[in-house]
C-alpha positions as MATLAB code, in Angstrom:
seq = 'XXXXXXXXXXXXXXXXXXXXXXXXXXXXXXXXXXXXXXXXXXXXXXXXXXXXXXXXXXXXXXXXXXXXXXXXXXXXXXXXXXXXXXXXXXXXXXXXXXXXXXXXXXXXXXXXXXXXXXXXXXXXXXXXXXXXXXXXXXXXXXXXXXXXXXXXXXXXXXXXXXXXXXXXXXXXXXXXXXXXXXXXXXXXXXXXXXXXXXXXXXXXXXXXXXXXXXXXXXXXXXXXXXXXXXXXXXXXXXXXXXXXXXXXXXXXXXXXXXXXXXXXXXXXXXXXXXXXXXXXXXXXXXXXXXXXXXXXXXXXXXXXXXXXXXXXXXX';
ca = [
      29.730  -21.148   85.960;
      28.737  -23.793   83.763;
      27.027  -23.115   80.045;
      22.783  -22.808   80.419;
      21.275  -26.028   78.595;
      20.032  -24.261   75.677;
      23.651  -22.628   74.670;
      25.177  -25.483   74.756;
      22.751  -27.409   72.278;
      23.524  -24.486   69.885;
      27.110  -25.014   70.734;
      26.635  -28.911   70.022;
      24.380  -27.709   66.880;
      27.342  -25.806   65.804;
      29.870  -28.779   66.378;
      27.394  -30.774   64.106;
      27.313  -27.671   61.226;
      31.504  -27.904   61.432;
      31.216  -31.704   60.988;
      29.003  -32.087   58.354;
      30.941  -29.191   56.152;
      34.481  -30.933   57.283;
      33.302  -34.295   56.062;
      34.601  -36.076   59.008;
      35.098  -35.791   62.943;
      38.757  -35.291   62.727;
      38.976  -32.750   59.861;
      36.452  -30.513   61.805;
      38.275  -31.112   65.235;
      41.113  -29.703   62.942;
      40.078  -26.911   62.177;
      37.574  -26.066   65.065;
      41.152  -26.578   67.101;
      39.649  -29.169   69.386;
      40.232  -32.681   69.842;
      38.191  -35.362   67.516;
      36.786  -37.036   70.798;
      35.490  -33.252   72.157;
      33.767  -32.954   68.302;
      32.315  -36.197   68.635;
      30.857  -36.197   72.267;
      29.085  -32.883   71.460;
      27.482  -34.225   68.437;
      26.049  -37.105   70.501;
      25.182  -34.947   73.230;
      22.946  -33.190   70.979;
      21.788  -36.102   68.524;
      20.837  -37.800   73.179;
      19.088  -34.838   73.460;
      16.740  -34.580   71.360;
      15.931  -37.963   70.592;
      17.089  -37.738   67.039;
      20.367  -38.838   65.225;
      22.134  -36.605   62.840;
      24.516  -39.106   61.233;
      25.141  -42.378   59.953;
      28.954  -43.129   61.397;
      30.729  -46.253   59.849;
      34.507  -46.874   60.343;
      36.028  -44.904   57.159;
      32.941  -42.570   56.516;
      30.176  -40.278   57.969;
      26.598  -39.298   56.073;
      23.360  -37.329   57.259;
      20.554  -38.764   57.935;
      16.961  -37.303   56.729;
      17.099  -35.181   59.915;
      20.416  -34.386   59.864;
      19.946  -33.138   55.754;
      16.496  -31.293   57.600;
      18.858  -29.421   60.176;
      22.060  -28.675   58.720;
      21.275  -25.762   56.712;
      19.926  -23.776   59.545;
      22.586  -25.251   61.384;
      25.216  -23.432   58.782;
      23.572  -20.496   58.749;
      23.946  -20.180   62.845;
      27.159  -21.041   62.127;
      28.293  -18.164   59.914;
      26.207  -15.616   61.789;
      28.189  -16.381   65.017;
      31.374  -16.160   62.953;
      30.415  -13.114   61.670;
      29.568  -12.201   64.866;
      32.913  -13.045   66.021;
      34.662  -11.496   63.773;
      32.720   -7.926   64.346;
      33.241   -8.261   68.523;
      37.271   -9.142   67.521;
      37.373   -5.982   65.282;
      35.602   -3.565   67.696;
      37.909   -4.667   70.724;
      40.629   -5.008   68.499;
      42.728   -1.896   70.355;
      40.647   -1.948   73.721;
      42.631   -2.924   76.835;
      40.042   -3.343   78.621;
      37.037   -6.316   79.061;
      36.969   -9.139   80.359;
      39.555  -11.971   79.544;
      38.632  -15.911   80.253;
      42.189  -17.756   80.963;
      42.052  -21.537   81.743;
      44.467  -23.314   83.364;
      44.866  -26.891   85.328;
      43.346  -26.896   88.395;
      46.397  -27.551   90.316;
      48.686  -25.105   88.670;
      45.819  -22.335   89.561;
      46.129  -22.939   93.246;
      49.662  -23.359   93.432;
      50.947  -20.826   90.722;
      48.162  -18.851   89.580;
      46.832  -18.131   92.395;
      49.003  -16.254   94.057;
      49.760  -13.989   91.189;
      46.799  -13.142   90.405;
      46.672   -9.787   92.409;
      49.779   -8.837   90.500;
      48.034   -9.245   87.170;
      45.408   -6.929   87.723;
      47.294   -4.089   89.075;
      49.602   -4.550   85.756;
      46.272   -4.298   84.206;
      43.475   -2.459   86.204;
      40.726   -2.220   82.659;
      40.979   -6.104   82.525;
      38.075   -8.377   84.289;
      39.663  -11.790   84.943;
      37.668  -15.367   84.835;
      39.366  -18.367   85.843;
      38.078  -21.842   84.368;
      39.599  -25.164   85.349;
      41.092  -27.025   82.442;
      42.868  -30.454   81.686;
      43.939  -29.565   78.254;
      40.712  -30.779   76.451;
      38.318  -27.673   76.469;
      37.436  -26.544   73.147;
      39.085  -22.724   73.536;
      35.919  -21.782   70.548;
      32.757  -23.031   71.931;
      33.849  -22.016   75.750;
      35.001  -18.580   75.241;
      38.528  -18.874   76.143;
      40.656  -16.176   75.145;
      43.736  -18.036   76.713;
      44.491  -21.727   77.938;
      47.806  -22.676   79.554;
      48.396  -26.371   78.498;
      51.360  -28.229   79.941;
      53.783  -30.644   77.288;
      52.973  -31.526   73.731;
      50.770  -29.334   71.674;
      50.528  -31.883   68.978;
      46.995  -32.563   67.923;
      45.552  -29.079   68.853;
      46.096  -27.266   65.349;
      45.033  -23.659   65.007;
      46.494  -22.327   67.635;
      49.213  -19.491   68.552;
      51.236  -20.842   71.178;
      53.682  -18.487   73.888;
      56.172  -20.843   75.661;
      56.269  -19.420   79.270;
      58.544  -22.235   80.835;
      59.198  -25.637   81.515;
      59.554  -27.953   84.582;
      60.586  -31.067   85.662;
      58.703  -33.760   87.488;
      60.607  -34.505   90.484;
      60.351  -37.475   92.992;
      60.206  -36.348   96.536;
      59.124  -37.236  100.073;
      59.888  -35.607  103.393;
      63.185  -35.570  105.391;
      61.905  -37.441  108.149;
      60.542  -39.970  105.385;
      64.139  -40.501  104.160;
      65.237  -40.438  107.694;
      63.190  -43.520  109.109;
      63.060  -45.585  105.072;
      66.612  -44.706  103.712;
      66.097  -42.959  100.027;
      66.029  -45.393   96.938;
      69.560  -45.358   94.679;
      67.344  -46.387   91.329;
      63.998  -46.713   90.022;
      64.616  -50.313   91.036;
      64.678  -49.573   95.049;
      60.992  -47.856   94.831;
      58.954  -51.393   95.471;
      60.034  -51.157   99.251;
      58.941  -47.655   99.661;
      55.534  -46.429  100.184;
      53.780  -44.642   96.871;
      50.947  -42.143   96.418;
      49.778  -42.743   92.863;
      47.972  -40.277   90.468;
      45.414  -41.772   88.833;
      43.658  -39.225   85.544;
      40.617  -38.199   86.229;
      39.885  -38.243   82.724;
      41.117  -41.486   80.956;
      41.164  -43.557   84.688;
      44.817  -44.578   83.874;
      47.249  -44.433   87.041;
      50.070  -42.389   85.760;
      53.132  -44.272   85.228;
      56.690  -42.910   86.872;
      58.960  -41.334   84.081;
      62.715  -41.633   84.535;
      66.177  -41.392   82.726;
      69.014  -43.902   83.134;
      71.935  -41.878   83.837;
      74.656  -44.420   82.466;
      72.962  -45.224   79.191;
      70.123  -42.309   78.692;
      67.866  -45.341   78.000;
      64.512  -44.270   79.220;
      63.139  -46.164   82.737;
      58.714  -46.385   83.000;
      57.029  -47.287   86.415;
      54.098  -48.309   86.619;
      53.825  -47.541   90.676;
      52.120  -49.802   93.203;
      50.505  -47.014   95.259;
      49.611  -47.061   98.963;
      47.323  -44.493   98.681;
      45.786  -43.343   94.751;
      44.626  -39.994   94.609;
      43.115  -37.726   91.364;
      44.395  -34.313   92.436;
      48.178  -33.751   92.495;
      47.565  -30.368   95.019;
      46.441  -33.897   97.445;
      48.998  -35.914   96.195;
      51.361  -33.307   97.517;
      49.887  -32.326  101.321;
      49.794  -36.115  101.590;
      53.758  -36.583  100.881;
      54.385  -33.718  102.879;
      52.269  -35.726  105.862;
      55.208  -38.335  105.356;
      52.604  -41.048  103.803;
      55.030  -41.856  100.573;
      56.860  -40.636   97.494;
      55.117  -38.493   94.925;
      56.186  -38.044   91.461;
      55.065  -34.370   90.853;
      55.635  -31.632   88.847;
      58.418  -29.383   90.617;
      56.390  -26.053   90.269;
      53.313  -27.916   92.799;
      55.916  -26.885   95.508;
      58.699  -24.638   94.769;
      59.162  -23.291   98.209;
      59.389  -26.428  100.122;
      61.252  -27.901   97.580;
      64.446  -24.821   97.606;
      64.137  -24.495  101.246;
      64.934  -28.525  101.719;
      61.430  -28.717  103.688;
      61.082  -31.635  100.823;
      63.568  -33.718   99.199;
      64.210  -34.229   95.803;
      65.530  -38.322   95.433;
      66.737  -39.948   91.964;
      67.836  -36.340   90.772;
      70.188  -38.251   88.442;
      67.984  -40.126   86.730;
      65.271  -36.877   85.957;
      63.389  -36.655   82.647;
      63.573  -34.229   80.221;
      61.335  -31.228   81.457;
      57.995  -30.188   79.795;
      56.790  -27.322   78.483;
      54.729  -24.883   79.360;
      52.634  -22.901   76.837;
      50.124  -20.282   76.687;
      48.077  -21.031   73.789;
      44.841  -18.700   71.902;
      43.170  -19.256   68.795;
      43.726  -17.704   65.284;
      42.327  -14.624   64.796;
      43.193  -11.722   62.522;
      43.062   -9.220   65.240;
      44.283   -9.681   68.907;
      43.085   -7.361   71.603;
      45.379   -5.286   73.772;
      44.011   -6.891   76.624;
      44.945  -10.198   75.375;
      48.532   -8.983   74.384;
      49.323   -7.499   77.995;
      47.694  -10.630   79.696;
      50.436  -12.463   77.692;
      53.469  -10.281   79.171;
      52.434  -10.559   82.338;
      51.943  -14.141   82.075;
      55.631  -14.609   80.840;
      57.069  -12.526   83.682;
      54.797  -14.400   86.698;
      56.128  -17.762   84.637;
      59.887  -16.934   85.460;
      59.285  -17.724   88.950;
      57.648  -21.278   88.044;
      61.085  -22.355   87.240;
      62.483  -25.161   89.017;
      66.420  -24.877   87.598;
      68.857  -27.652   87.360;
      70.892  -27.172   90.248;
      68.530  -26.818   92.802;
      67.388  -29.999   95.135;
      70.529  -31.444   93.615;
];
């Protein structure tokens, strides 16, 4: 469900509050624990809006303008009444297990992983109400509401926050049997230009993804740029398509665990693998954490052992 027009300009009023106090983008992305480009965009989604502009923005410094200086101290003020608001709902449901619990999650790790387990959850916790939202890593977890977000590698730049690891996972290189059959499999990263490639491209920064691999004589690190067949912005249709025999995919390994230990799909350059990447369940800092939240949390690290894709499988 998306966010009714007028919350979200008091969300993007909010962002602008934060902001102003912070002195800069970055410093209230900081501690907002959101990305500078999120703070940004909702500042200018608000200044679009309503026709107005908040700030003067040079390279090294920010300043209100007359309407900004008109706005910003009802602007604070909404600001500390919904963190005082906050902080009375966090107090009250401080020891309830039960409520409702918004967990977000990359879209393809919801159909393939979540999915599933999801039936599982809720009978480990029958008080909780459960709402899925779709999630690249870039949400703010504050102005949407999310109690938990599952981000996959590096948590650097997204301060504030109380990270669980629940696993890790490699990205494998796979195609079909009877694509290795009829086009031989590649020895090295070097024997990929004669082979067909389905190519990822981000939906969000419009960069294809670039093929990650490990020399295994030297460790020295090996980047492809691929020359796709096919490009594609979903890796849950990256993966039907390999499994139609159209190419290699690069994918993560949990995208298709089953196929994957049962030989349906075949893992090639195992040798020259990357390190694997974390998986973390991440929330923001509070002082008090429902029960709800907690048990959530457990049952996400038990479904998360079976996400594991361990070294000597596919080899």
């Amino acid at each position: 469900m998306s966010t009714p027009p007028n919350f979200q300009r008091l969300i993007n009023l909010l962002h602008f509050a934060r902001v102003a106090d912070a002195g800069s983008f970055a410093e209230a992305a900081r501690r907002a624990g959101t990305t500078t480009s999120a703070m940004s965009k909702a500042v200018s989604r608000f200044e679009q809006a309503q026709g107005i502009r908040l700030l003067n923005r040079t390279t090294h410094a920010i300043s209100l303008t007359p309407e900004g200086e008109r706005l910003l101290e009802g602007a604070r003020e909404l600001l500390r009444e919904a963190e005082r608001l906050e902080a009375v709902l966090d107090h009250a449901s401080a020891s309830g297990a039960g409520g409702r619990i918004r967990l977000s999650a990359p879209a393809p790790l919801i159909r393939a992983r979540l999915a599933p387990q999801i039936p599982a959850l809720l009978r480990a916790n029958p008080d909780i109400e459960l709402e899925l939202k779709v999630d690249n890593g870039t949400l703010d977890l504050a102005a949407e509401g999310i109690d938990i977000a599952i981000r996959l590698g590096s948590l650097a730049g997204q301060p504030n926050l109380i990270a669980t690891r629940l696993s890790s996972f490699p990205w494998v290189l796979c195609a079909t049997p009877r694509y290795v059959e009829l086009m031989g499999a590649p020895g090295s990263p070097a024997d990929l230009a004669a082979h067909h490639q389905i190519g990822y491209r981000d939906p969000g920064s419009g960069r294809l993804q670039a093929w990650q691999f490990v020399n295994p004589a030297d460790g020295a690190p090996v980047q492809l740029l691929p020359r796709p067949r096919i490009v594609v912005e979903d890796l849950s249709a990256i993966w039907a398509m390999m499994r139609l025999g159209l190419g290699l995919a690069w994918v993560p390994a949990w995208i298709g665990l089953g196929p994957l230990r049962e030989g349906r799909v075949v893992e090639l350059l195992r040798a020259w693998r990357v390190g694997e990447t974390a998986i973390h369940a991440v929330r923001l800092e509070r002082q008090h954490t429902p029960a709800r939240i907690r048990s959530l949390l457990r049952g996400l690290e038990e479904a998360a052992r079976e996400w594991r894709y361990a070294d000597d499988e596919g080899s």
